[in-house]
C-alpha positions in Angstrom: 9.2 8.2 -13.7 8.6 7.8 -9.9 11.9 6.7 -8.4 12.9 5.4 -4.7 15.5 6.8 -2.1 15.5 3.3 -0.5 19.0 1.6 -0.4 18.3 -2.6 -1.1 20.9 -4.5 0.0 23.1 -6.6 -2.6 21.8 -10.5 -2.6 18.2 -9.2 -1.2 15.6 -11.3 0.1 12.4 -11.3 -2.0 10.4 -9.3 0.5 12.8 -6.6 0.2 12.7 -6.3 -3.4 8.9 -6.5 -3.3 9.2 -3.4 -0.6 10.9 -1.8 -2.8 8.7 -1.9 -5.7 5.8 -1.4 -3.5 7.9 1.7 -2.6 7.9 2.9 -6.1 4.0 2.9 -7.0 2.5 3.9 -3.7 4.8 5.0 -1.2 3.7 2.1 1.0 5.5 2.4 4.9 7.5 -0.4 5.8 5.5 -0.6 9.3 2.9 -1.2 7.3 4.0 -4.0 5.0 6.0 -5.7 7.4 2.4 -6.0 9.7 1.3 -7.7 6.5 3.8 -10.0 6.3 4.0 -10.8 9.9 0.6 -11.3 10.2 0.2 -13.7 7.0 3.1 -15.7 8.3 1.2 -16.0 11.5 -1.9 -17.3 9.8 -0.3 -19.6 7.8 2.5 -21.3 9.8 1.2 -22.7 12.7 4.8 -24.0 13.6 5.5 -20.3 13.6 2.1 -19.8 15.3 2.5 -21.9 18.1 6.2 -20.5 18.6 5.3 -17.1 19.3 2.6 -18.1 21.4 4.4 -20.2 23.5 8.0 -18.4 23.6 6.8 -15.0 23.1 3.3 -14.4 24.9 3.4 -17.9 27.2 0.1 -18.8 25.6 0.0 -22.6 25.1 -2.5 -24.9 23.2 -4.0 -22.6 21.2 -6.2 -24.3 19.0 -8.9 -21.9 17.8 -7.6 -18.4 16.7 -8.4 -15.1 14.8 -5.8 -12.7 13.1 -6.9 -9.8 11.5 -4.7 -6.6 10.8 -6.3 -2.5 11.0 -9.2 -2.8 12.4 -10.6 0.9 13.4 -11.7 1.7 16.6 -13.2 5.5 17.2 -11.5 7.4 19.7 -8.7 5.0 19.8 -7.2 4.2 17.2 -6.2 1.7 14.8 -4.2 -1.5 16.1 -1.7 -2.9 13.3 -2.7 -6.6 14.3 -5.5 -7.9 16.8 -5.7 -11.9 17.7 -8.7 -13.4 19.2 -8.7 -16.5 21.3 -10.7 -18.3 23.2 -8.4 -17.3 26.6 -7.4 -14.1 25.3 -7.1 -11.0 23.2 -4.4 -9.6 21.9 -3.6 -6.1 20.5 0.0 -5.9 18.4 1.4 -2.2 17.9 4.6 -2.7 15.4 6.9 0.2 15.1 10.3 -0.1 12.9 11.7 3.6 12.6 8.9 5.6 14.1 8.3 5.4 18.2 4.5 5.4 19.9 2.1 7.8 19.3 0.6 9.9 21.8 -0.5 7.6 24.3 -1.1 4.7 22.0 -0.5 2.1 23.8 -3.4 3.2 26.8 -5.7 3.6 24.2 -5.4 0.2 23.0 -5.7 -1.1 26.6 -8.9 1.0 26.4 -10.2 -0.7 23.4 -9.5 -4.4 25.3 -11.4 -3.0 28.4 -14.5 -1.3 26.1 -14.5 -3.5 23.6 -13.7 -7.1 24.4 -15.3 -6.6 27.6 -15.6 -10.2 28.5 -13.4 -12.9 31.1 -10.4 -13.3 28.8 -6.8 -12.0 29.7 -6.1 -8.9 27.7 -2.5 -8.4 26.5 -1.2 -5.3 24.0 2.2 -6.3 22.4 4.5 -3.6 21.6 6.9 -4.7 18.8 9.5 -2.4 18.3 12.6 -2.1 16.1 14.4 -0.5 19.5 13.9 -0.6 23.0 11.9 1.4 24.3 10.7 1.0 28.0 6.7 1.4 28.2 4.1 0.9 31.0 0.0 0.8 30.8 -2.0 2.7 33.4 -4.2 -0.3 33.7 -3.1 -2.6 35.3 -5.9 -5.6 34.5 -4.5 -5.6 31.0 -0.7 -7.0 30.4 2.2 -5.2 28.4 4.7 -7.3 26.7 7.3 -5.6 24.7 9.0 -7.9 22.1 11.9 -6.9 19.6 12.2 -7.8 16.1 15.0 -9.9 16.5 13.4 -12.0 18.8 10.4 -12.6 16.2 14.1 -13.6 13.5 15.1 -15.9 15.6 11.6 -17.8 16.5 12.2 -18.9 12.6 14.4 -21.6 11.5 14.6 -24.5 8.7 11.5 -26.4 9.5 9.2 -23.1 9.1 7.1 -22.3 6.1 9.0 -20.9 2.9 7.2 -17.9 3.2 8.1 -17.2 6.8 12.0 -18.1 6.3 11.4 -15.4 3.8 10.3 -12.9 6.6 13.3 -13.4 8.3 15.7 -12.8 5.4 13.6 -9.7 5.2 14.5 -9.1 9.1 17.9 -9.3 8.2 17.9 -7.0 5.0 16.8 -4.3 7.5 18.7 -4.5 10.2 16.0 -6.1 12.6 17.9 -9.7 13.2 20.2 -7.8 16.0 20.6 -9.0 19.5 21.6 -7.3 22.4 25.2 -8.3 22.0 27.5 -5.6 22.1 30.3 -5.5 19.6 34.0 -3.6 19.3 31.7 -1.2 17.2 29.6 -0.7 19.8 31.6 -0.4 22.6 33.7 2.6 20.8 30.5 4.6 19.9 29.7 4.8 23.6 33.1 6.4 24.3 31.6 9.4 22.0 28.5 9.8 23.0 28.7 12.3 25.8 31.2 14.9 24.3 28.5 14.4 20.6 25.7 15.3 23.1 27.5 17.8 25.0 28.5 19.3 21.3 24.6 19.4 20.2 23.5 20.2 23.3 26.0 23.9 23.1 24.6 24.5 19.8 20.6 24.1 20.8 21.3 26.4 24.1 22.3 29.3 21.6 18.5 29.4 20.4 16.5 29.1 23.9 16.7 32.9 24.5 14.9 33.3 20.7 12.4 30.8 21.2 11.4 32.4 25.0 11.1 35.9 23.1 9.4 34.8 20.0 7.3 31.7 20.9 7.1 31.3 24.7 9.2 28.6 25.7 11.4 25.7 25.0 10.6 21.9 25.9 12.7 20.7 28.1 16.0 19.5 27.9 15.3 16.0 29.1 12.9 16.0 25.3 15.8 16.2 24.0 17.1 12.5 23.9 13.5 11.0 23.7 13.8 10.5 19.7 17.7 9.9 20.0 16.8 6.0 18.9 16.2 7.1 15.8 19.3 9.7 14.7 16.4 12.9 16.4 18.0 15.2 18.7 15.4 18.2 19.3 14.1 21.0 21.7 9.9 22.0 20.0 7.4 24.7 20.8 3.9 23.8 21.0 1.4 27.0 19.0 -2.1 27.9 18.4 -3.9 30.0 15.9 -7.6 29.7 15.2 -7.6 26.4 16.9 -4.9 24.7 15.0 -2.0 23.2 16.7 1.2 23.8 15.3 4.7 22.3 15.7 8.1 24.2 15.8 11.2 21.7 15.9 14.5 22.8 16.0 17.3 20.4 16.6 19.1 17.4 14.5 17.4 15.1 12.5 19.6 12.2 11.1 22.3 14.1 12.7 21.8 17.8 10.7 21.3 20.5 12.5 17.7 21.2 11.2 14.5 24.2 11.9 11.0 22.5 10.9 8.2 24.6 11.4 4.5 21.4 11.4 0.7 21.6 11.4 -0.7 18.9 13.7 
């Protein structure tokens, strides 16, 4: 019997208990089935449609539309959700718990120059979970960076079933927050330096090993790129036989943790 490591909330929404069983027989990511459902909502709710156009994107009276989810493009890569209009085209990156890949967003602007080369505006989306501040190299093409909250609160009573659902779903996994700061909040900050100061003592200890063994460290400023998501870690970049390998040594959900990955 295949069981699942993911905790469902008491009273969960019927996406979450789908997820979960979707979790069960195939290991399916939730990036993955969240773009499903975001998508489907999209093509199927035209109140919800027309919101995120208009609030989201400032794209008004869109009357003719195309939403289709992984297309493949060599070389670049593989956009979770692409949107054709007759004014524009539209690229949607979602991340929940991962952040971008390397240079992922440029490459998409590189598929809307190379591939919709034609008069309409160009605009990648990148959807995220947590902020995360992002710029394109070219500049003819538009970044607009959306959080998942903002998508919960587009929906409200007069939506589709199906897309109220999505929002319960939001809510199940912690995606409905704003940027209101709370008592909880406000005391976490108050620990933050002396934690960071704490892990930054104990990753210090290993920099001499790593120069002697492997080369190098990162730098310290790598560090706090993955902090978003409970990753605190210095890495060394090796070859052998023209394979690229990974060594990570720092905390991962906040355990002090050595991971040694082919890339």
């Amino acid at each position: 019997m295949v069981t699942s490591n993911i905790k469902v909330p008491m009273a969960s929404s019927f996406f979450t208990s789908l997820f979960v069983y979707r979790q069960r027989e195939n290991n399916t990511p939730l990036e993955n089935f969240l773009t499903e459902i975001f998508a489907y909502c999209l093509q199927i709710d035209s109140t919800f449609r027309n919101d995120f156009f208009k609030i989201c994107l400032n794209i008004n009276n869109v009357r003719d539309y195309f939403i289709s989810t992984q297309n493949e493009y060599e070389e670049y890569g593989r956009p979770d959700i692409e949107i054709e209009l007759d004014s524009h085209c539209i690229l949607i990156e979602n991340k929940v718990d991962s952040v971008e890949g390397l240079n992922q967003l440029n490459k998409y602007a590189s598929i809307l120059r190379q591939h919709k080369n034609d008069d309409r505006k160009k605009i990648v989306v990148f959807l995220t979970k947590i902020y995360e501040q992002k710029k394109l190299n070219d500049l003819s093409v538009q970044l607009i960076q959306l959080r998942w909250y903002q998508i919960h609160n587009l929906i409200y009573s007069a939506n589709a079933q199906i897309t109220q659902l999505l929002k319960e779903f939001l809510t199940d996994y912690g995606m409905s927050k704003s940027l209101n700061f709370n008592d909880t909040d406000l005391l976490a900050l108050k620990t933050i330096p002396e934690t960071i100061d704490k892990m930054d003592e104990v990753l210090n200890r290993f920099e001499k090993d790593f120069k002697e063994n492997f080369g190098g460290f990162s730098s310290k400023a790598s560090r706090s790129s993955r902090l978003s998501i409970s990753v605190y870690i210095n890495f060394v970049e090796l070859m052998y036989e023209n394979l690229q390998y990974w060594l990570n040594i720092g905390f991962y959900g906040m355990t002090l943790s050595l991971l040694f990955g082919l890339d």
